[in-house]
C-alpha positions in Angstrom: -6.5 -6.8 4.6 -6.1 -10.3 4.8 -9.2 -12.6 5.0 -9.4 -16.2 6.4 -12.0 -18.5 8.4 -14.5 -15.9 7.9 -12.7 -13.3 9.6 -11.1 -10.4 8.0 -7.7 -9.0 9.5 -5.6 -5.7 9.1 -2.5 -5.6 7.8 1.1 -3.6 8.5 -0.4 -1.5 5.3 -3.3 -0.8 7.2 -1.2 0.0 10.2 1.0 3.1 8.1 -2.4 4.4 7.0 -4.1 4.6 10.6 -0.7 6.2 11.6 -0.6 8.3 8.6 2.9 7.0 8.4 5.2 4.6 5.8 4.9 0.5 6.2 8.7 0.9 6.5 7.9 3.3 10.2 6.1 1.2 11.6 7.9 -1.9 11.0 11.0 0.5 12.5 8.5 1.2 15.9 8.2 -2.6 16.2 11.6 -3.5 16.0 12.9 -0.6 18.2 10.0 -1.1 21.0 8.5 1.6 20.5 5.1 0.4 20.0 4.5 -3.2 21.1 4.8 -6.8 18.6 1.3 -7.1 16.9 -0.5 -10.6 17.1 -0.2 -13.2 14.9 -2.6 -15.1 12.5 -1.5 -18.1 10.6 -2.5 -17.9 6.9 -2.3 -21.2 4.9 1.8 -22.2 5.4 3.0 -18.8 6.6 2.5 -16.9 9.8 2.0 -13.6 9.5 1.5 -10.3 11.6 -2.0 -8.8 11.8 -3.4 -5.1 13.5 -6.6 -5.5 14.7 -8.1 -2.1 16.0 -7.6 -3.0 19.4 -3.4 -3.4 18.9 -3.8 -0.3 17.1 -5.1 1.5 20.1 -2.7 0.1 22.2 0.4 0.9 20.1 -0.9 4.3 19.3 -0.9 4.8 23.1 2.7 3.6 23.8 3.7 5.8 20.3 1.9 9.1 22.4 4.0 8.4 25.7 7.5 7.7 23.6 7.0 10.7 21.8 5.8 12.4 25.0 9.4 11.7 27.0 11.1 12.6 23.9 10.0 16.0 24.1 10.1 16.7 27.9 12.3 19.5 28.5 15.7 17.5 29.4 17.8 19.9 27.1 20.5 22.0 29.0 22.7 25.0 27.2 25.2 24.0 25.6 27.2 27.2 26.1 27.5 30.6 26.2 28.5 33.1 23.4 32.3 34.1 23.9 33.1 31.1 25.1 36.2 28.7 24.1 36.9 31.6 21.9 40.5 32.9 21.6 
């Protein structure tokens, strides 16, 4: 958590535990568009990312429909036995 002007924001740390998931994974999902860019905060010279619980909702929605198309049945067979063989 980060805490300035009173107000007290999530981190990416915070993130991976809400996701029960690494920092690394959900810095990946950000980068790759799987979940959306979270908000940011400046604190003192540097900006920095923050995931407030509303973001989280939002990105755990857009993780649920990216793992939802991954797993629609779009697989064909690949073969049959006794084929290509000599």
């Amino acid at each position: 958590m980060i805490r300035t002007g009173g107000q007290t924001y999530p981190t990416i740390t915070d993130a991976a535990d809400y996701f029960k998931v690494s920092t690394k994974t959900v810095a990946a999902w950000i980068v790759k568009g799987i979940i959306p860019a979270p908000p940011h905060i400046t604190y003192g010279t540097r900006t920095v990312e923050v995931f407030p619980a509303t973001y989280l909702e939002e990105a755990a929605k857009a993780l649920n429909k990216f793992r939802s198309a991954r797993q629609s049945p779009r697989r064909r067979a690949v073969g049959r036995s006794g084929e290509g063989a000599s």
